[in-house]
mmCIF file as Biopython writes it, N, C-alpha, C and O atoms, coordinates in Angstrom:
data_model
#
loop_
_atom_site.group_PDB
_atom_site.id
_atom_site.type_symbol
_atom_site.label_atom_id
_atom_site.label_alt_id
_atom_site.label_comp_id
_atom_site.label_asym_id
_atom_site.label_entity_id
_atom_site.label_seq_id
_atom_site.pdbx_PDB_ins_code
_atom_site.Cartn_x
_atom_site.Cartn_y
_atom_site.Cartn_z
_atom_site.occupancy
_atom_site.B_iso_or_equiv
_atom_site.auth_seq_id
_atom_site.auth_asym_id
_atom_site.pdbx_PDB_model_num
ATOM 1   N N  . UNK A ? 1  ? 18.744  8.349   -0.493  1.0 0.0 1  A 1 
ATOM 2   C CA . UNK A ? 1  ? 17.331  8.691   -0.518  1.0 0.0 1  A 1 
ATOM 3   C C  . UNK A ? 1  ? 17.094  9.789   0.523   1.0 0.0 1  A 1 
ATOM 4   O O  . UNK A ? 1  ? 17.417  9.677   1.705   1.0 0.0 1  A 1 
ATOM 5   N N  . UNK A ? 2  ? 16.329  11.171  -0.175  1.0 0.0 2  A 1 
ATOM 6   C CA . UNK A ? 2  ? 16.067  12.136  1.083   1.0 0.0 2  A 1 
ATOM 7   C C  . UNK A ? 2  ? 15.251  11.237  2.384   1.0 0.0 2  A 1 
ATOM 8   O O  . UNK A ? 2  ? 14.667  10.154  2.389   1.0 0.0 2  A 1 
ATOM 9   N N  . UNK A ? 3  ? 15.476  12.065  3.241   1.0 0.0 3  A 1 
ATOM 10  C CA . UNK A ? 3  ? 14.748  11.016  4.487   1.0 0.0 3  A 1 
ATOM 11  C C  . UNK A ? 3  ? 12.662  11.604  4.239   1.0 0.0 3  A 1 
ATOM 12  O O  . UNK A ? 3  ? 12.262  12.768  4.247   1.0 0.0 3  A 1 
ATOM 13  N N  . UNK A ? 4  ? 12.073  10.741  4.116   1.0 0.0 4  A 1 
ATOM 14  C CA . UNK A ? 4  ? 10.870  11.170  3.869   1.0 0.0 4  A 1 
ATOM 15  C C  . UNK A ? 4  ? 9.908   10.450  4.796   1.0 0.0 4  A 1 
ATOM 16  O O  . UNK A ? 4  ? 10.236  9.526   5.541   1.0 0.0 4  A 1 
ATOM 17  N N  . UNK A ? 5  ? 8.842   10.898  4.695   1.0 0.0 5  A 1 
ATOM 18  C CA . UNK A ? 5  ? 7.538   11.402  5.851   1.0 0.0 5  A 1 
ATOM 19  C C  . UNK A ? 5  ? 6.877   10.175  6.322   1.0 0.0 5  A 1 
ATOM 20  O O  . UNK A ? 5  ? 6.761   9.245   5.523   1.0 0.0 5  A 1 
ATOM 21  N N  . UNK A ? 6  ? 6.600   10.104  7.063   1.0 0.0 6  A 1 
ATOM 22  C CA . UNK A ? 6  ? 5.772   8.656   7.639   1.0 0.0 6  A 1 
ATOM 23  C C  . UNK A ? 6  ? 4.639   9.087   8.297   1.0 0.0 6  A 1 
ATOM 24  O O  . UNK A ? 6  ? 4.760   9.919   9.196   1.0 0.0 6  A 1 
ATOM 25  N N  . UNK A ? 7  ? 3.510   8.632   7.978   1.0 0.0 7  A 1 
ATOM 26  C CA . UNK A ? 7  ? 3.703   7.168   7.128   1.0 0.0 7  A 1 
ATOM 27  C C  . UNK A ? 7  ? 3.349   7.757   5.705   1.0 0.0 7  A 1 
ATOM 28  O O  . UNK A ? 7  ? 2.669   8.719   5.349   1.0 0.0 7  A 1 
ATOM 29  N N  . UNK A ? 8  ? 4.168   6.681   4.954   1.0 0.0 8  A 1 
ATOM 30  C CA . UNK A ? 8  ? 3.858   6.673   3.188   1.0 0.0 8  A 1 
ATOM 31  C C  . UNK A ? 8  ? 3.805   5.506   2.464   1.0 0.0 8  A 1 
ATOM 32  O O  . UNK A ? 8  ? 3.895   4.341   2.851   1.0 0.0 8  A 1 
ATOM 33  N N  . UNK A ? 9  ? 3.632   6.010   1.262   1.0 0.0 9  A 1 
ATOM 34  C CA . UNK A ? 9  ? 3.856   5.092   0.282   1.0 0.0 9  A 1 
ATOM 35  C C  . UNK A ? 9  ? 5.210   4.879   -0.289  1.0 0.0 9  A 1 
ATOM 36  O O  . UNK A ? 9  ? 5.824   5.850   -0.731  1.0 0.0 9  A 1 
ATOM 37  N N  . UNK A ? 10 ? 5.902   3.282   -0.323  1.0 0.0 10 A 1 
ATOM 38  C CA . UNK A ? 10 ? 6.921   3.162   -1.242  1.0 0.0 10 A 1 
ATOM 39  C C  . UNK A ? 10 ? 6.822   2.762   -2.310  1.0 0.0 10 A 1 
ATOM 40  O O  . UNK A ? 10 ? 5.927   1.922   -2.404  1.0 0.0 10 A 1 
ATOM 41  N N  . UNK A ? 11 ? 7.491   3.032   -3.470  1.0 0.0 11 A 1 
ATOM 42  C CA . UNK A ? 11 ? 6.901   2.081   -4.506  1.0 0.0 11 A 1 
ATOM 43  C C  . UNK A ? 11 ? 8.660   1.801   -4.870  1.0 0.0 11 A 1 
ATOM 44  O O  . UNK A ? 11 ? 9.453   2.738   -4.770  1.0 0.0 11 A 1 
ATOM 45  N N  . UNK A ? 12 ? 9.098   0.453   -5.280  1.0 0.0 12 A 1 
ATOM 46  C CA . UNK A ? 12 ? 10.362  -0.307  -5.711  1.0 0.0 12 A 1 
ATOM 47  C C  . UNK A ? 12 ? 9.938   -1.237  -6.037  1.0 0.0 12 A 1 
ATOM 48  O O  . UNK A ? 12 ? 8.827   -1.656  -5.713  1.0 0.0 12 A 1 
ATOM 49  N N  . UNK A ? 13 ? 10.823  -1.845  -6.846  1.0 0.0 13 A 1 
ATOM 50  C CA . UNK A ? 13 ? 10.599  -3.046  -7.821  1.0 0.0 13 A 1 
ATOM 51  C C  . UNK A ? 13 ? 11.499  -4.278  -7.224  1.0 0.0 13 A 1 
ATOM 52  O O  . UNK A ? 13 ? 12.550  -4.188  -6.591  1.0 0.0 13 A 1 
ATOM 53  N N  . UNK A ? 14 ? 10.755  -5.496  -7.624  1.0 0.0 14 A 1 
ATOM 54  C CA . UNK A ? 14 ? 10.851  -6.627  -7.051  1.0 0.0 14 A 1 
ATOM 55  C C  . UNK A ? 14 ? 12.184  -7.201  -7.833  1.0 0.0 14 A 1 
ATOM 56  O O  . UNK A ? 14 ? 12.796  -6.675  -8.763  1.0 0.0 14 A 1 
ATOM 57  N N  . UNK A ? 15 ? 12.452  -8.526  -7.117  1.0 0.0 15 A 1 
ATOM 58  C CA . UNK A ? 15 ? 13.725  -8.986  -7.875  1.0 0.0 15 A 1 
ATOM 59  C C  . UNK A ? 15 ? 13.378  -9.695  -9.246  1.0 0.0 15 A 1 
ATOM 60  O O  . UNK A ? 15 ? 14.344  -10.266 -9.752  1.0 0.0 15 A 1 
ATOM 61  N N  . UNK A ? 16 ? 12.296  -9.763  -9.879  1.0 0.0 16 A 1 
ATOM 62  C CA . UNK A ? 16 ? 11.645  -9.835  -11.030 1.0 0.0 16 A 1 
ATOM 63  C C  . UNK A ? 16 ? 11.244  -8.599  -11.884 1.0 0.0 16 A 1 
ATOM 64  O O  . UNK A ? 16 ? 10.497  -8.617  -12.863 1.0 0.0 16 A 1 
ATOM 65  N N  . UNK A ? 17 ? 11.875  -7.522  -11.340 1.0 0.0 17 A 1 
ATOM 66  C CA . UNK A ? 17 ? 11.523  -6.308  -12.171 1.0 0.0 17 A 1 
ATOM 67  C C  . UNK A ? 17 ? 10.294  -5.457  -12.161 1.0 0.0 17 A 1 
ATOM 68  O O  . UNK A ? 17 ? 10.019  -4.367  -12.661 1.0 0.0 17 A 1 
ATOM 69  N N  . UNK A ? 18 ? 9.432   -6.610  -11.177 1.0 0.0 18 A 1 
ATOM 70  C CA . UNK A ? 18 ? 7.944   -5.685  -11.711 1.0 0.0 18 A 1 
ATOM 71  C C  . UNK A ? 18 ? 7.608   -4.188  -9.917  1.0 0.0 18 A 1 
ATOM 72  O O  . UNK A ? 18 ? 8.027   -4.218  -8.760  1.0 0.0 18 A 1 
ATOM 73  N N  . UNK A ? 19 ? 6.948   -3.450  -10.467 1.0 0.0 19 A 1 
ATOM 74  C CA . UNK A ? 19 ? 6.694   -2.613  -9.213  1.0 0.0 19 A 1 
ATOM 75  C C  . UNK A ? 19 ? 6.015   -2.816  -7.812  1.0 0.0 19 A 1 
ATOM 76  O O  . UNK A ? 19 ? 4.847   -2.834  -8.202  1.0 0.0 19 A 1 
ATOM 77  N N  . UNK A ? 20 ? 5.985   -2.876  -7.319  1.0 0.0 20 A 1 
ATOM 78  C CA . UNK A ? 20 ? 5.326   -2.704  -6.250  1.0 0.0 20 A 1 
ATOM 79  C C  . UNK A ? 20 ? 5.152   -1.958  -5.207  1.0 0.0 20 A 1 
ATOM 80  O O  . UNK A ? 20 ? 6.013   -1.078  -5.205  1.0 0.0 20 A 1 
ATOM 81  N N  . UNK A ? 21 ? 4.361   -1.874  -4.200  1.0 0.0 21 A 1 
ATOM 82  C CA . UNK A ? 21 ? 4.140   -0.644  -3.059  1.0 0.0 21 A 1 
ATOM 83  C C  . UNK A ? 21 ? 3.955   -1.561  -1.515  1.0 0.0 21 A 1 
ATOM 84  O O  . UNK A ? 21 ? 3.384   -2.631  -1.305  1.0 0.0 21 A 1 
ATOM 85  N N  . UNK A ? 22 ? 4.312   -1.114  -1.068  1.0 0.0 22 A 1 
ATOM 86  C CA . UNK A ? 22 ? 4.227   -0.798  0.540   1.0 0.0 22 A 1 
ATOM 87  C C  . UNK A ? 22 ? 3.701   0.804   1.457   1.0 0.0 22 A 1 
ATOM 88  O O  . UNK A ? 22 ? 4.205   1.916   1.614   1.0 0.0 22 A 1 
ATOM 89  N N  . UNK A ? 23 ? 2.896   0.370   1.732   1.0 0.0 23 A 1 
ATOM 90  C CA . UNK A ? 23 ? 2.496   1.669   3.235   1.0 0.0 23 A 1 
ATOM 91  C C  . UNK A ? 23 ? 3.279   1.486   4.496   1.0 0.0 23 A 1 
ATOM 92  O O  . UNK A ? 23 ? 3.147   0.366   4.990   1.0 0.0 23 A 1 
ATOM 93  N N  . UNK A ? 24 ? 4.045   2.298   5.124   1.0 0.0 24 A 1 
ATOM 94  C CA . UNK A ? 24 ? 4.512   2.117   6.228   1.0 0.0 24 A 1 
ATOM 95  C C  . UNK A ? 24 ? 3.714   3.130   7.212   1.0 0.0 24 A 1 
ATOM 96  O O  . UNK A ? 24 ? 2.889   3.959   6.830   1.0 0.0 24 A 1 
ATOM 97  N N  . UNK A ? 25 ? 4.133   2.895   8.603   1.0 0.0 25 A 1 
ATOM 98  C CA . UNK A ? 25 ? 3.195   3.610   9.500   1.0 0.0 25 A 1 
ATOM 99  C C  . UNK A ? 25 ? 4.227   4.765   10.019  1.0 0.0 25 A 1 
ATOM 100 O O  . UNK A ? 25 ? 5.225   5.096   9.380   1.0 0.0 25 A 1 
ATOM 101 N N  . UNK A ? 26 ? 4.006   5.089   10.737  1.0 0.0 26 A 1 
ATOM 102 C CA . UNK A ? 26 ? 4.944   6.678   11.498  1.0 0.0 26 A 1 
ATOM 103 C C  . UNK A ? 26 ? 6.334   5.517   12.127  1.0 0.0 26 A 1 
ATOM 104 O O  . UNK A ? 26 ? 7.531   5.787   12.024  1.0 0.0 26 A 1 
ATOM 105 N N  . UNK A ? 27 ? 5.838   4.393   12.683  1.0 0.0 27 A 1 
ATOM 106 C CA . UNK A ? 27 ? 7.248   3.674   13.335  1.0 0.0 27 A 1 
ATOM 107 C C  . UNK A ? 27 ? 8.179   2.537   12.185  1.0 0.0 27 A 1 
ATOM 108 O O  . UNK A ? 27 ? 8.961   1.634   12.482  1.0 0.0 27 A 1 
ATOM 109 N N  . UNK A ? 28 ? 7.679   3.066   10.683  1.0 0.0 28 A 1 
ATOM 110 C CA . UNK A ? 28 ? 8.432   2.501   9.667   1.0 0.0 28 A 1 
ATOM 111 C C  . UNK A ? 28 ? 7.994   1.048   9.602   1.0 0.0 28 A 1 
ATOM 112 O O  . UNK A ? 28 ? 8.794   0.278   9.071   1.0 0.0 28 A 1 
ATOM 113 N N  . UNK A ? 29 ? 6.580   0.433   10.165  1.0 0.0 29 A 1 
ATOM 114 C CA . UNK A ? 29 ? 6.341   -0.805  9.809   1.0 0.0 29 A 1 
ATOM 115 C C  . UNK A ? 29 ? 5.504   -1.010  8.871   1.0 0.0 29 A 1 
ATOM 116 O O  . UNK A ? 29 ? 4.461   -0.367  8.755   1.0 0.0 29 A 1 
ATOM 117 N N  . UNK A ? 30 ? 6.037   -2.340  7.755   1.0 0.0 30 A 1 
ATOM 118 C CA . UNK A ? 30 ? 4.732   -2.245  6.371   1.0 0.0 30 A 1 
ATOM 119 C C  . UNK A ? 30 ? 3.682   -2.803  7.189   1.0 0.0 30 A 1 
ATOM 120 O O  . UNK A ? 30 ? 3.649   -3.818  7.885   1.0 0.0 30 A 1 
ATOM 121 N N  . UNK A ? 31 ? 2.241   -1.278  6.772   1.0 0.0 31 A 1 
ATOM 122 C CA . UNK A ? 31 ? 1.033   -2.263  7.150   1.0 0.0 31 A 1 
ATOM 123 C C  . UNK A ? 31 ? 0.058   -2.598  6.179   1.0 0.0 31 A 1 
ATOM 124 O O  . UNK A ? 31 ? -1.038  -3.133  6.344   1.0 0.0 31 A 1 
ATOM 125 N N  . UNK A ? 32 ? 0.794   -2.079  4.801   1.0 0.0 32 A 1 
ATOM 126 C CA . UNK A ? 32 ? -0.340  -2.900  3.431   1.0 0.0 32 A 1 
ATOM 127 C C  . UNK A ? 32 ? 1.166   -2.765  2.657   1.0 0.0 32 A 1 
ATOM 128 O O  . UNK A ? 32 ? 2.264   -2.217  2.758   1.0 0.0 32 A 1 
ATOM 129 N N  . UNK A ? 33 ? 0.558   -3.469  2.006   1.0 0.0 33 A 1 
ATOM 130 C CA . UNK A ? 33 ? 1.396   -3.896  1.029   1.0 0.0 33 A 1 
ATOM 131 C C  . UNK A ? 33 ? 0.611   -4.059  -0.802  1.0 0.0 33 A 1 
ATOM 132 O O  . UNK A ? 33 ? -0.586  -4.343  -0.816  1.0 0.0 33 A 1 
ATOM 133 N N  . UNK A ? 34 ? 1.137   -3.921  -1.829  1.0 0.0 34 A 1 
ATOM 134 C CA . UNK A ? 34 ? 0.537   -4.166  -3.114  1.0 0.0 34 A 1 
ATOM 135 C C  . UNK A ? 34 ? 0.160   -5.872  -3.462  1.0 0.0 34 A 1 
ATOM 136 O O  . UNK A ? 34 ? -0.812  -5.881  -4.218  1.0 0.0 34 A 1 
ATOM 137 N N  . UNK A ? 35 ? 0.494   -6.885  -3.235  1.0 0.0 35 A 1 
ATOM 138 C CA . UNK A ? 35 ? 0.266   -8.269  -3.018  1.0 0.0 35 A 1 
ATOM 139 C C  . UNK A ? 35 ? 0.611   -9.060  -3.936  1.0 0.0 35 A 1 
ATOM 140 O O  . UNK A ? 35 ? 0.715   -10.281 -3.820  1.0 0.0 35 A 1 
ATOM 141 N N  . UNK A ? 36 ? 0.951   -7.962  -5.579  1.0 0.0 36 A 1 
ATOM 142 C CA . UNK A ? 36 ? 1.522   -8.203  -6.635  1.0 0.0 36 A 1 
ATOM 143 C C  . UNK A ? 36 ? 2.114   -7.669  -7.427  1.0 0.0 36 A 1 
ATOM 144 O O  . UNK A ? 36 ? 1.736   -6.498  -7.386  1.0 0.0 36 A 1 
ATOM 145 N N  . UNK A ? 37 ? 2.943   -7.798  -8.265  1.0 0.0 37 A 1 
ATOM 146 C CA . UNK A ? 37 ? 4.029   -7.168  -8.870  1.0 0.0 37 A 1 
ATOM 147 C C  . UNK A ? 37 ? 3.182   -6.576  -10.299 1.0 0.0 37 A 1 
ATOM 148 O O  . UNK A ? 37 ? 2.194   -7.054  -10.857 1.0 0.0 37 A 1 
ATOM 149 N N  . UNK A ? 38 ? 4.062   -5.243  -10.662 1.0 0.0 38 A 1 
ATOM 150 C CA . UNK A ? 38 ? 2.833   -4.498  -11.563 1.0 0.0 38 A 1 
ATOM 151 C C  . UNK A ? 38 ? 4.386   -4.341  -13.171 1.0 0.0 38 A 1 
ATOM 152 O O  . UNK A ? 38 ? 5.544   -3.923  -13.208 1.0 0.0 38 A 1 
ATOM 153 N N  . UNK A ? 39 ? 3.751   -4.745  -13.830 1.0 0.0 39 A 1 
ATOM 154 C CA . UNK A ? 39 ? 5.089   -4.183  -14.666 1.0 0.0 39 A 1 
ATOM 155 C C  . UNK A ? 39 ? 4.941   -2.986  -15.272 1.0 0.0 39 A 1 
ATOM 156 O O  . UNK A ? 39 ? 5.669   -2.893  -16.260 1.0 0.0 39 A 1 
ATOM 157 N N  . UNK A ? 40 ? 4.251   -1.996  -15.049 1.0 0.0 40 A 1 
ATOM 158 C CA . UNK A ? 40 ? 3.962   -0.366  -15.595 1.0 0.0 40 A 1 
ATOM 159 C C  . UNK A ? 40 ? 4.110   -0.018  -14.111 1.0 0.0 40 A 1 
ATOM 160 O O  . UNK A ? 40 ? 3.730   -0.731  -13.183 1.0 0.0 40 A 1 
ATOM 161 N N  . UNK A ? 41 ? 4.742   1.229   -14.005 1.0 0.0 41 A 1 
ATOM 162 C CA . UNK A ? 41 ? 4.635   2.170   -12.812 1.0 0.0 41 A 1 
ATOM 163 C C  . UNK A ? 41 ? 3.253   2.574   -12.749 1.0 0.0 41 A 1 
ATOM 164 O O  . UNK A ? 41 ? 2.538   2.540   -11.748 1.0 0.0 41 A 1 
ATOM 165 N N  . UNK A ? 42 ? 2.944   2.958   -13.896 1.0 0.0 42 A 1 
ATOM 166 C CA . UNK A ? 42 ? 1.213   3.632   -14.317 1.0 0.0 42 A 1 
ATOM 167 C C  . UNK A ? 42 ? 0.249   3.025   -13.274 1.0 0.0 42 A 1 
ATOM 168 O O  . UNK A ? 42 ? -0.720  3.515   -12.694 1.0 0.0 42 A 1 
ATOM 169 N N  . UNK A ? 43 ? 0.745   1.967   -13.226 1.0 0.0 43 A 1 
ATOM 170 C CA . UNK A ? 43 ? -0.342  0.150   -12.732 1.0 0.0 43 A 1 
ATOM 171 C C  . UNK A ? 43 ? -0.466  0.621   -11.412 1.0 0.0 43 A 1 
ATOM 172 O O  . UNK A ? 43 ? -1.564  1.048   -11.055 1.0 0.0 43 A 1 
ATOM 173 N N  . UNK A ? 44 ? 0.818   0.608   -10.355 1.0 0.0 44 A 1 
ATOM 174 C CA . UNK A ? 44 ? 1.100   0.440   -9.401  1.0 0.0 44 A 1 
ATOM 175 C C  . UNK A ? 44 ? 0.459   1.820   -8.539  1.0 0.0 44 A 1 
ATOM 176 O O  . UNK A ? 44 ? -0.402  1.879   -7.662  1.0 0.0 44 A 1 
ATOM 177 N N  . UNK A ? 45 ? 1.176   2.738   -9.116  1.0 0.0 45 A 1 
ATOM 178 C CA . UNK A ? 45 ? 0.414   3.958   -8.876  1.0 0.0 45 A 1 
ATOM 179 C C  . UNK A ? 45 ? -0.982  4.215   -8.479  1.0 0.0 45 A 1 
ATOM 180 O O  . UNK A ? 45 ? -1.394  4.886   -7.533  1.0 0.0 45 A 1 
ATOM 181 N N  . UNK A ? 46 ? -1.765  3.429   -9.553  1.0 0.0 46 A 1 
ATOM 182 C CA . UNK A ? 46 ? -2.824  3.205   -9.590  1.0 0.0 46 A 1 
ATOM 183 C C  . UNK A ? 46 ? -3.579  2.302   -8.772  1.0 0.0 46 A 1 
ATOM 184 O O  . UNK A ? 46 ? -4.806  2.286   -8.672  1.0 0.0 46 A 1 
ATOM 185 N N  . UNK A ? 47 ? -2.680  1.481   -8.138  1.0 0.0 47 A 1 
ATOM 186 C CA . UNK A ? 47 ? -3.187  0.675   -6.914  1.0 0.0 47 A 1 
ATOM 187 C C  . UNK A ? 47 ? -3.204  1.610   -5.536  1.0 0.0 47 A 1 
ATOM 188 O O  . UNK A ? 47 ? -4.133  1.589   -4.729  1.0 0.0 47 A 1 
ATOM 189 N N  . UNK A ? 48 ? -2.309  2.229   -5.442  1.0 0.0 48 A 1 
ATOM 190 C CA . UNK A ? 48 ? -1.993  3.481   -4.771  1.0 0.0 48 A 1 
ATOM 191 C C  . UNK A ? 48 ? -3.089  4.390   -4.316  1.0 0.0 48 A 1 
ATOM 192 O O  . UNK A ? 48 ? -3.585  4.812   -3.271  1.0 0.0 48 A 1 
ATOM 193 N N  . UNK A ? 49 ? -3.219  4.480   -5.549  1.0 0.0 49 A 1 
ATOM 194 C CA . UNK A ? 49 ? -4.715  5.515   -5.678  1.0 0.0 49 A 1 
ATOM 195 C C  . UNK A ? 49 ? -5.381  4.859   -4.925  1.0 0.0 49 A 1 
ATOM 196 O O  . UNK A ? 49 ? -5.515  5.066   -3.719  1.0 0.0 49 A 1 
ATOM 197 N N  . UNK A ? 50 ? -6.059  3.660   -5.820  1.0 0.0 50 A 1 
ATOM 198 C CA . UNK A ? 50 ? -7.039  3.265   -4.754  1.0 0.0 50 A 1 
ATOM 199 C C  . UNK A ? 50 ? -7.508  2.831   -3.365  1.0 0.0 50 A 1 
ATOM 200 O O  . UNK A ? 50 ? -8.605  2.530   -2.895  1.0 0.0 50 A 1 
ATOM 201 N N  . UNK A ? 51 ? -6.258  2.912   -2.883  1.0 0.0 51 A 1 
ATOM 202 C CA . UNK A ? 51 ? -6.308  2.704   -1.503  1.0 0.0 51 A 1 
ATOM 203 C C  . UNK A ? 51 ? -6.105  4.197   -0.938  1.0 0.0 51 A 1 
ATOM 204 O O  . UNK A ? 51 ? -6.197  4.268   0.287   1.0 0.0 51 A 1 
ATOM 205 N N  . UNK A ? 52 ? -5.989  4.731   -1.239  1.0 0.0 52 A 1 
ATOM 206 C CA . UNK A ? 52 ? -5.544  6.454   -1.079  1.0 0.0 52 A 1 
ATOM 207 C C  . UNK A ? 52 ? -7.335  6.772   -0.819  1.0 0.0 52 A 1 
ATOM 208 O O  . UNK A ? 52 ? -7.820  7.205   0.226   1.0 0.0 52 A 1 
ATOM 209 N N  . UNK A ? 53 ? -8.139  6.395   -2.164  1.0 0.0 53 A 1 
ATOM 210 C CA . UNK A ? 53 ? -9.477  6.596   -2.061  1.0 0.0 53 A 1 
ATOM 211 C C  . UNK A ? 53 ? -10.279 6.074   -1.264  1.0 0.0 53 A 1 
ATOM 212 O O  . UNK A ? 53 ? -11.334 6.692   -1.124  1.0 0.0 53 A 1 
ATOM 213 N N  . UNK A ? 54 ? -10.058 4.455   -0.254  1.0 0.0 54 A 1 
ATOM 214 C CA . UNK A ? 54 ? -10.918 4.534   0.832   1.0 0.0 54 A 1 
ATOM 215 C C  . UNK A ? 54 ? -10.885 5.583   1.440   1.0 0.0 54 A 1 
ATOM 216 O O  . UNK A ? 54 ? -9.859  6.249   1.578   1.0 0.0 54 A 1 
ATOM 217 N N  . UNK A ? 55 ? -12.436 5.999   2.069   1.0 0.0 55 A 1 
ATOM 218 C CA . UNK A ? 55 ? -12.378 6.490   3.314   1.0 0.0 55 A 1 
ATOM 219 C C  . UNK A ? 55 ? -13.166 6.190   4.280   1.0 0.0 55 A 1 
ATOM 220 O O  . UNK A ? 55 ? -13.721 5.093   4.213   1.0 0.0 55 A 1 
ATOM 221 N N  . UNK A ? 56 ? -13.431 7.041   5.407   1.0 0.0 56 A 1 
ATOM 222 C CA . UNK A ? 56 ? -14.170 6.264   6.353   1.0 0.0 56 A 1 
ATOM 223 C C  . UNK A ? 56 ? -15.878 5.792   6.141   1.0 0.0 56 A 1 
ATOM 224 O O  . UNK A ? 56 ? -16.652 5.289   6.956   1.0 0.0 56 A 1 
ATOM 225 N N  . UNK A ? 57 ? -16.087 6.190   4.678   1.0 0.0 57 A 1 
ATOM 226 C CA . UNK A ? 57 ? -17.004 5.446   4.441   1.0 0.0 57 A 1 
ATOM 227 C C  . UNK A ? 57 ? -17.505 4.206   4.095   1.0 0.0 57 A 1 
ATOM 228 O O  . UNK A ? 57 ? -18.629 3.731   3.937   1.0 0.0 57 A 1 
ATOM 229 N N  . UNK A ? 58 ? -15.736 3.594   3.978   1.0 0.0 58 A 1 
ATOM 230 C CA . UNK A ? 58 ? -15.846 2.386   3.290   1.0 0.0 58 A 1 
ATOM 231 C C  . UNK A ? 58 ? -15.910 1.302   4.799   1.0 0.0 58 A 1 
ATOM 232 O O  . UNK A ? 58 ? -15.232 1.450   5.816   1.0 0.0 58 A 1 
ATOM 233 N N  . UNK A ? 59 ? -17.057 0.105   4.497   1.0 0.0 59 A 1 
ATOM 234 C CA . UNK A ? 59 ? -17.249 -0.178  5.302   1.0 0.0 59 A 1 
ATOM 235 C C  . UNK A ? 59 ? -16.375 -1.731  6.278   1.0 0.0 59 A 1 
ATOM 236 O O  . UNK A ? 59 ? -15.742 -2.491  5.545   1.0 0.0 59 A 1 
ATOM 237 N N  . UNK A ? 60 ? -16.401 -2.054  7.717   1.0 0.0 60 A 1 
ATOM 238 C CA . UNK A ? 60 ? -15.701 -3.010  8.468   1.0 0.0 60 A 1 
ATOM 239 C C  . UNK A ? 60 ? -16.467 -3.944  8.578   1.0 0.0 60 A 1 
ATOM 240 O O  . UNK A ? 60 ? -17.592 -3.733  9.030   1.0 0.0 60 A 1 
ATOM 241 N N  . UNK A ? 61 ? -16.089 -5.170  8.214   1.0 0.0 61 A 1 
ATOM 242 C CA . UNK A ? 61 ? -16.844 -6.244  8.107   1.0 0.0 61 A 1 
ATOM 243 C C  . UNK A ? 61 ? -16.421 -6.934  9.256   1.0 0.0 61 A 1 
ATOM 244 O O  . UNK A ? 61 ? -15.498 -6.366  9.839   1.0 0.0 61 A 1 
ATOM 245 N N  . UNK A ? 62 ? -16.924 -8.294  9.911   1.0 0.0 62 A 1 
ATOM 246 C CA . UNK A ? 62 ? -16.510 -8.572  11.144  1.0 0.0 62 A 1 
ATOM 247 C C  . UNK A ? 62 ? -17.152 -9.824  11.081  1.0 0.0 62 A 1 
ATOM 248 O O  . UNK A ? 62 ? -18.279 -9.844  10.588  1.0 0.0 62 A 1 
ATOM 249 N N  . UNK A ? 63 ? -16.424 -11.340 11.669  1.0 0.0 63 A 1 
ATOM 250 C CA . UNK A ? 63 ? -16.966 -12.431 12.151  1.0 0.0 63 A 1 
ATOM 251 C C  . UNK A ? 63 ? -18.122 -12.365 12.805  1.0 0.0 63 A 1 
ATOM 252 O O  . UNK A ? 63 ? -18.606 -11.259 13.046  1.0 0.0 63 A 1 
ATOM 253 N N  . UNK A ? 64 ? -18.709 -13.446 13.171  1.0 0.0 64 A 1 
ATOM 254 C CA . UNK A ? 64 ? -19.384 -13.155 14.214  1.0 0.0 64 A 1 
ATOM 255 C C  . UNK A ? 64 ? -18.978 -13.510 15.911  1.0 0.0 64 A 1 
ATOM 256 O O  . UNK A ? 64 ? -19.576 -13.242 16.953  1.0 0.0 64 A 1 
ATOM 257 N N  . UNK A ? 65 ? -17.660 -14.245 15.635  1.0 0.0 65 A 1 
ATOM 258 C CA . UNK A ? 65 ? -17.217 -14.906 16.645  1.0 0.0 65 A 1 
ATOM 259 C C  . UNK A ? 65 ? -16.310 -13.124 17.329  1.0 0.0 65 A 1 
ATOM 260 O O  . UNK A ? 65 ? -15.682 -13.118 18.388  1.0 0.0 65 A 1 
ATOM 261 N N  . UNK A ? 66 ? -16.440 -12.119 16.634  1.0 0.0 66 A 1 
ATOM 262 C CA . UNK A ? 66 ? -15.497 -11.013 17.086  1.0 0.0 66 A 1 
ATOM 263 C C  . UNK A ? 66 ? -16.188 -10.268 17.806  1.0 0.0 66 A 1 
ATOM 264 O O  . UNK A ? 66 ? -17.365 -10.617 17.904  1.0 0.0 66 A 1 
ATOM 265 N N  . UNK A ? 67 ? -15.820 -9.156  18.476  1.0 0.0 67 A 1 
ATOM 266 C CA . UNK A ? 67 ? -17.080 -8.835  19.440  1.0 0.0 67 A 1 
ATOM 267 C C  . UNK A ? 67 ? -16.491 -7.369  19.360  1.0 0.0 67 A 1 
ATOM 268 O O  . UNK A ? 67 ? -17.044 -6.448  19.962  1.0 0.0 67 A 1 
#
């Protein structure tokens, strides 16, 4: 595998065949993950996207016990 950019997206398939994704950060740790296995690449991609499409408009919700 060429050595590629951090942080990104991975997308590989599970030991059930189906796709999935991981985000890693600049120090190579997953910090999202897809949560389920997609059996179209199309799918997965597409989960991709949508997390690609938050932005800082999307809003932080918070306990109340958090400060």
């Amino acid at each position: 595998m060429a050595n590629r950019p951090y942080p990104s997206f991975l997308i590989y398939k599970d030991s059930a065949g189906e796709y999935r994704w991981r985000l890693q950060a600049a120090n190579t740790k997953t910090i999202a993950d897809s949560g389920e296995g997609y059996k179209n690449k199309a799918d997965c991609k597409h989960g991709i996207q949508l997390v690609m499409d938050a932005t800082s408009k999307t809003p932080v919700w918070k306990t109340d016990d958090v400060e």
